[in-house]
C-alpha positions as CSV (number, residue, x, y, z in Angstrom):
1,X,10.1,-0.5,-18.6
2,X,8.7,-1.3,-22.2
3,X,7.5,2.0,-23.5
4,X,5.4,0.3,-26.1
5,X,3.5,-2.1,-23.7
6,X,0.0,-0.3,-23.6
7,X,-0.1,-1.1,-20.0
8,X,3.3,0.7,-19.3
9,X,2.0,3.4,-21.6
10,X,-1.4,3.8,-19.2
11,X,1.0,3.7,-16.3
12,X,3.2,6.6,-17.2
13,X,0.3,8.6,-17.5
14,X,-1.0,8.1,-14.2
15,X,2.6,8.9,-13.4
16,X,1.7,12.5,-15.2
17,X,-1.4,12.6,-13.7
18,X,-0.7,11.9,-10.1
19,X,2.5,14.1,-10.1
20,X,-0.3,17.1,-11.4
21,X,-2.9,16.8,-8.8
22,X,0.5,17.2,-6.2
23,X,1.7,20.3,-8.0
24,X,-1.7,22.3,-8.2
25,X,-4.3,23.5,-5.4
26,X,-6.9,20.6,-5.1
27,X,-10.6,21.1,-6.2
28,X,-11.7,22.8,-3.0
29,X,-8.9,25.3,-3.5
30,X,-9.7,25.9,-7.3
31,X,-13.4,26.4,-6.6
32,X,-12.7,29.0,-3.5
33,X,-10.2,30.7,-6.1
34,X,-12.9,30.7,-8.7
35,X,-15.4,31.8,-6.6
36,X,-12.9,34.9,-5.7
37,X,-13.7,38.9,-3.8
38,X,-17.1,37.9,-2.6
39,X,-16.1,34.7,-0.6
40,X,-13.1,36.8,0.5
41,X,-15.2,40.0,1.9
42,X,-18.1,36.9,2.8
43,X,-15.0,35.4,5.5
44,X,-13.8,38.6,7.0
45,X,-17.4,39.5,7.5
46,X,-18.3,36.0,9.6
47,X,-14.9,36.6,11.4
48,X,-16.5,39.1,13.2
49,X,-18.3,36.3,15.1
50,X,-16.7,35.0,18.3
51,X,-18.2,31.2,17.1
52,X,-17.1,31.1,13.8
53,X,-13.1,30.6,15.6
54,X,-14.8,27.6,16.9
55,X,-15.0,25.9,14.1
56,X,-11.3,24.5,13.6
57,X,-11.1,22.7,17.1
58,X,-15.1,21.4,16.2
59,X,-13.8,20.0,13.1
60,X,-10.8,18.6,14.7
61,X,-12.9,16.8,17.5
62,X,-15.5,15.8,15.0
63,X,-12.8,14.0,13.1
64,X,-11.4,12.0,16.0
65,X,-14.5,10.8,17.3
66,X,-15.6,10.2,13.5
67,X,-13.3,8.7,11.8
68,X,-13.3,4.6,13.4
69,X,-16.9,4.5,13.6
70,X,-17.3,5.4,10.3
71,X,-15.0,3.3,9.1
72,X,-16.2,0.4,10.5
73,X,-19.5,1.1,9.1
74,X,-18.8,1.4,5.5
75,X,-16.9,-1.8,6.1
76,X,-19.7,-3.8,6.8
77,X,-22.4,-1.9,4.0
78,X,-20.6,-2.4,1.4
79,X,-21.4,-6.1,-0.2
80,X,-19.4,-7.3,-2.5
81,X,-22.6,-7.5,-5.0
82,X,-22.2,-3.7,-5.4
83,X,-18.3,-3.5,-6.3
84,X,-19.2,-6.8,-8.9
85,X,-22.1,-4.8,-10.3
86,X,-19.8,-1.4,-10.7
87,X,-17.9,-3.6,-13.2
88,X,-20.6,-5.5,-14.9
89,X,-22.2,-2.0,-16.0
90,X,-18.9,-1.4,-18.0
91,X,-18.9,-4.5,-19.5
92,X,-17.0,-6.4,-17.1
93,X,-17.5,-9.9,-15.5
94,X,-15.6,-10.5,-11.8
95,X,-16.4,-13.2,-9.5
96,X,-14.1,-11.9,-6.9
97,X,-11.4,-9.4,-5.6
98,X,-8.7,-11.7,-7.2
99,X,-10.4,-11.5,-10.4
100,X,-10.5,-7.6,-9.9
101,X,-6.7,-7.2,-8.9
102,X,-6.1,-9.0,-12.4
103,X,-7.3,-6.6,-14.7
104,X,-5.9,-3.5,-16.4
105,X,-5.3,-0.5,-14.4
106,X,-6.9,1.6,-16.9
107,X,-10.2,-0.7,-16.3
108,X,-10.4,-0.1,-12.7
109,X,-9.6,3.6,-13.4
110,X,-13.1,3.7,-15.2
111,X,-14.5,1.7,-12.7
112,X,-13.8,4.2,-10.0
113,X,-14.7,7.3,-11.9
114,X,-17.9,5.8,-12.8
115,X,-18.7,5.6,-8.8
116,X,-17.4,9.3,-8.4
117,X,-20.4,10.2,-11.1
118,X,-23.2,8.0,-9.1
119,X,-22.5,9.6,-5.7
120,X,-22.8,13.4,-6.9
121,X,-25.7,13.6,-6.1
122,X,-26.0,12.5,-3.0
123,X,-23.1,15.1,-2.1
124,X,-24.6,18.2,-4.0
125,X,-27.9,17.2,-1.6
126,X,-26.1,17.6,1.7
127,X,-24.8,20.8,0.6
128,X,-27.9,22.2,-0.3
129,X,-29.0,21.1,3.2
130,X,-25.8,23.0,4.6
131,X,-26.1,25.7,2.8
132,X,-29.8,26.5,4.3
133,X,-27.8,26.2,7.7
134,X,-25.4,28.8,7.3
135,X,-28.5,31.2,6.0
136,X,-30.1,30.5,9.2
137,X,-26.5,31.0,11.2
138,X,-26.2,33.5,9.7
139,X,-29.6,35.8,9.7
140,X,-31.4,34.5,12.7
141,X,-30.6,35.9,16.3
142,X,-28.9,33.5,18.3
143,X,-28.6,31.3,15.7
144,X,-25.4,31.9,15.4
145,X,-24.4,30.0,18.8
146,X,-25.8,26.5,17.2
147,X,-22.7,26.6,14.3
148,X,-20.5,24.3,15.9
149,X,-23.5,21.8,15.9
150,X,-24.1,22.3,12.4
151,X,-20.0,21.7,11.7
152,X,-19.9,18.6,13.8
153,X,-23.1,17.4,12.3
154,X,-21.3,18.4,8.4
155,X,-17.9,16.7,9.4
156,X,-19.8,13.4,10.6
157,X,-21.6,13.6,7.4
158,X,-18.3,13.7,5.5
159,X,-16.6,11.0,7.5
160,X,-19.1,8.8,6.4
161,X,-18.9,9.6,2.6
162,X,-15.5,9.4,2.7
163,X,-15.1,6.2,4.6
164,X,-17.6,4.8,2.1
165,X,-16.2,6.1,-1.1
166,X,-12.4,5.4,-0.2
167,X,-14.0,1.6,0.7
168,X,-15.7,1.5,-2.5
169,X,-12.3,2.4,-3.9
170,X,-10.8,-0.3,-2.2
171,X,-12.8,-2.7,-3.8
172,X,-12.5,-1.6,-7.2
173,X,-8.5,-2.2,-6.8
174,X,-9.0,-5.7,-5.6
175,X,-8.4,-4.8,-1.4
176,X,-11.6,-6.1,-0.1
177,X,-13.1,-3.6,2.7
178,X,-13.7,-6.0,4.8
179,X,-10.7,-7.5,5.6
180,X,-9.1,-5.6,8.6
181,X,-5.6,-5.5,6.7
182,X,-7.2,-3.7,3.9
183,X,-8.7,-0.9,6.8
184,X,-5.2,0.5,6.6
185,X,-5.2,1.3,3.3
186,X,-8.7,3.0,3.4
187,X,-7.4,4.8,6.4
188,X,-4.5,6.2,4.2
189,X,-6.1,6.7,1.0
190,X,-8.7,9.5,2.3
191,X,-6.1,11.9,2.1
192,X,-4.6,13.7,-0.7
193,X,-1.0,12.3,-1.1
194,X,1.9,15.2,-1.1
195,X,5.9,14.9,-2.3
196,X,7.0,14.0,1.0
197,X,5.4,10.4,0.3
198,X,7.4,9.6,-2.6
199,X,10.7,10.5,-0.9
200,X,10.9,6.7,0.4
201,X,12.5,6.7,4.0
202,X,14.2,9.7,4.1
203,X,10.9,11.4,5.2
204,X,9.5,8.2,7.2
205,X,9.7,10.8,10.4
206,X,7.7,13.8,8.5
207,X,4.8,12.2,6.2
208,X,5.4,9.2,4.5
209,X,2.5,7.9,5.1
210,X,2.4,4.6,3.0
211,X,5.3,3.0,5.3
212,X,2.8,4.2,8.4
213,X,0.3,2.2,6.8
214,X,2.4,-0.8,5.8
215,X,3.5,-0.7,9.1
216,X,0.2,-0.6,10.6
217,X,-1.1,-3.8,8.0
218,X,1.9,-5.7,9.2
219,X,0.7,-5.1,12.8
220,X,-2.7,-6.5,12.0
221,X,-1.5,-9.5,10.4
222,X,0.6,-10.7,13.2
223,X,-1.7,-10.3,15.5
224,X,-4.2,-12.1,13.4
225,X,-7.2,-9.1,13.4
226,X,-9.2,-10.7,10.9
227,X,-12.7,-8.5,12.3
228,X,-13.3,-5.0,11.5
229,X,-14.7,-3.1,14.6
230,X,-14.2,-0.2,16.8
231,X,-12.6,-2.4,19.2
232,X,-9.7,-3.3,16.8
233,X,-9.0,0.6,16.7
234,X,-8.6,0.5,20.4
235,X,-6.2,-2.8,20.8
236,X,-3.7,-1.2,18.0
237,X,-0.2,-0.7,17.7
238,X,1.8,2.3,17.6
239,X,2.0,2.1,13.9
240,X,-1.8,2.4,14.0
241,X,-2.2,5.1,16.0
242,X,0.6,7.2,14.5
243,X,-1.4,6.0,11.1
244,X,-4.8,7.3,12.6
245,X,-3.0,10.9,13.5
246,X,-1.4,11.5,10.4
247,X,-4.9,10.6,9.0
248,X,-6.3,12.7,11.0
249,X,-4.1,15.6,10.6
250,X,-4.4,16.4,7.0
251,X,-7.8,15.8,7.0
252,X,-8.4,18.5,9.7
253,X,-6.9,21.2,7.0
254,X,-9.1,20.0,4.2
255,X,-12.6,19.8,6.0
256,X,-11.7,23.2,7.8
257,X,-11.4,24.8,5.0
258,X,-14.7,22.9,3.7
259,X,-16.4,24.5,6.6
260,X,-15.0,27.7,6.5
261,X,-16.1,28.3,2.9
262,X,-19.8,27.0,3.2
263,X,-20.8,28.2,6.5
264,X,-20.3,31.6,5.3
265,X,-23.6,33.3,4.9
266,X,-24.6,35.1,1.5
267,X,-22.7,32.4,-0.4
268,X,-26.2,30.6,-1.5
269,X,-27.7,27.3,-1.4
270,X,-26.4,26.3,-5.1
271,X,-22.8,27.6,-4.1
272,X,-23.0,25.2,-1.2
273,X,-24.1,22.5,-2.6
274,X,-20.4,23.5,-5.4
275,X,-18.2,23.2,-2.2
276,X,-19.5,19.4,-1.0
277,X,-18.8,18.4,-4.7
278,X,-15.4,19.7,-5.1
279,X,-14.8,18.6,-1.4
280,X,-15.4,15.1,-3.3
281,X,-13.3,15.0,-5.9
282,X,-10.3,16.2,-3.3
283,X,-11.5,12.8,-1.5
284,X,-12.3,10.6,-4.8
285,X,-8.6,12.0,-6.4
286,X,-6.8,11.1,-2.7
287,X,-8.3,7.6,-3.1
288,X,-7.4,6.9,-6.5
289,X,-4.2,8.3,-6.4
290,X,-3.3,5.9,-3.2
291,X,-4.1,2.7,-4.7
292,X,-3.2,3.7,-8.1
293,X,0.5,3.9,-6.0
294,X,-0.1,0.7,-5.3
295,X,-0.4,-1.1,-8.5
296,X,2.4,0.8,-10.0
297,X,4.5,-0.4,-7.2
298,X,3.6,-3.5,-7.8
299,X,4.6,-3.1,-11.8
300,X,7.3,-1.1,-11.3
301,X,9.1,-1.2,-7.5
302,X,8.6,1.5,-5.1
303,X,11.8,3.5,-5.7
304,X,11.1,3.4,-9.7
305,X,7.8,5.1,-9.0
306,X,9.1,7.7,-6.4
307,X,12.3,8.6,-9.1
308,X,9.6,8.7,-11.5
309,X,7.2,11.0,-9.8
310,X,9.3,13.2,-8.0
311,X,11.0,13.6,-11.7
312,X,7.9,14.5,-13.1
313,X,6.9,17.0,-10.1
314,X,10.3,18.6,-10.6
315,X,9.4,18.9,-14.4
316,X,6.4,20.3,-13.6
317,X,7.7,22.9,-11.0
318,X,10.8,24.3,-13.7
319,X,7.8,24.9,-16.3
320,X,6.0,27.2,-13.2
């Protein structure tokens, strides 16, 4: 490594940076922390309903039947036109996803934060409209019964921001979205990476979850899957499916705790509306993070960046 290469520099501190966002609770957890006693009396009051222990197997299903529909949809809404424009507002000129996987990693950085600040509101909206929801689950007789259709109807909505965002994402590190080898690393990038996956194969049978997905893009390619559709979900490999699980599993604890904290009543519309956006930045920080991997892989060789981050998470965990 040359420490005074401003690109090696950059790198090390995304180093720091994604070694942090391992080490402490993720948005959502910070904001349920923050929000402290009242959310805590809030839960053990909505306990009390028999429908509210529905909600982990309805966000569970939800996910499943969710999560390669909505894929495939972002897929084919996101034009290229809107990645290019993303870059001209900062200044920046690209006539395609090779021209984007040759700039700076600190450019791309911006890039994606920049789309983290468009799409706030759009988030803060839905929570406002879930947040009247949970009122009305909460106060109106009966009403209670109709929760797990207002979950399903919340983790569908998430699915679909974050198969869109984490495609965005894709774009703005030079993996076009619409190329079916490129569908494994939005799959993996949706979720918040943990130590396990920078222990290289010592932990391929627990949760590394980037040889699942290079598995899985090696699949596609020798099969030639060139289309992006439910129907290449269906035809896929073992390495796909174990892909789509592990997926699938992690994001089942994050979205049941997003449900958990804003369908419980007396929390308040604006409160809400706080959950969806820090649910967000969990899903915009997962997505970075992943193909932020990527490139340092790509600089550096996988093992350097493991040694290097699981170094810096051990730093991180002596200082407490």
């Amino acid at each position: 490594m040359n420490s005074s290469d401003p690109n090696e520099l950059y790198a090390r501190r995304v180093v720091a940076e994604m070694a942090l966002h391992i080490h402490e609770p993720n948005s959502l957890q910070r904001f349920f922390e923050r929000t402290g006693r009242p959310l805590e009396a809030a839960m053990r009051r909505a306990e009390s309903w028999p429908v509210f222990h529905k909600i982990p197997p309805t966000v569970e299903k939800g996910i499943a039947s969710a999560l390669q529909s909505t894929v495939t949809v972002a897929n084919k809404t996101i034009p290229f036109q809107s990645i290019q424009l993303a870059f001209l507002k900062k200044g920046v000129r690209v006539e395609s996803f090779e021209d984007i996987a040759e700039l700076p990693l600190e450019v791309r950085d911006e890039v994606a934060d920049s789309l983290l600040v468009r799409d706030s509101m759009l988030i803060g909206a839905e929570g406002v409209i879930m947040g009247l929801a949970a009122g009305i689950c909460a106060w109106a007789p009966g009403a209670q019964f109709i929760l797990p259709g207002v979950v399903a109807s919340d983790v569908y909505a998430s699915m679909t921001f974050l198969s869109r965002h984490s495609s965005l994402l894709a774009g703005v590190y030079g993996y076009s979205p619409t190329e079916a080898e490129n569908v494994t690393h939005v799959l993996a990038s949706m979720v918040p990476l943990t130590r396990d996956d920078f222990m290289g194969q010592k932990s391929e049978g627990r949760a590394n979850l980037q040889t699942v997905a290079e598995n899985a893009r090696l699949d596609l390619l020798s099969h030639s899957t060139r289309k992006v559709d439910v129907l290449m979900f269906s035809k896929s490999s073992k390495h796909m499916i174990k892909l789509i699980q592990q997926v699938s599993g992690r994001l089942k604890l994050i979205l049941t705790e997003k449900q958990l904290g804003m369908l419980v009543p007396f929390l308040g519309v604006a409160l809400n509306s706080g959950v969806n956006m820090a649910f967000q930045q969990v899903a915009h920080t997962a997505s970075r993070d992943y193909f932020r991997r990527l490139e340092l892989n790509a600089l550096w060789g996988e093992a350097e960046v493991n040694a290097t981050v699981l170094q810096a998470l051990d730093e991180l965990k002596a200082q407490g």
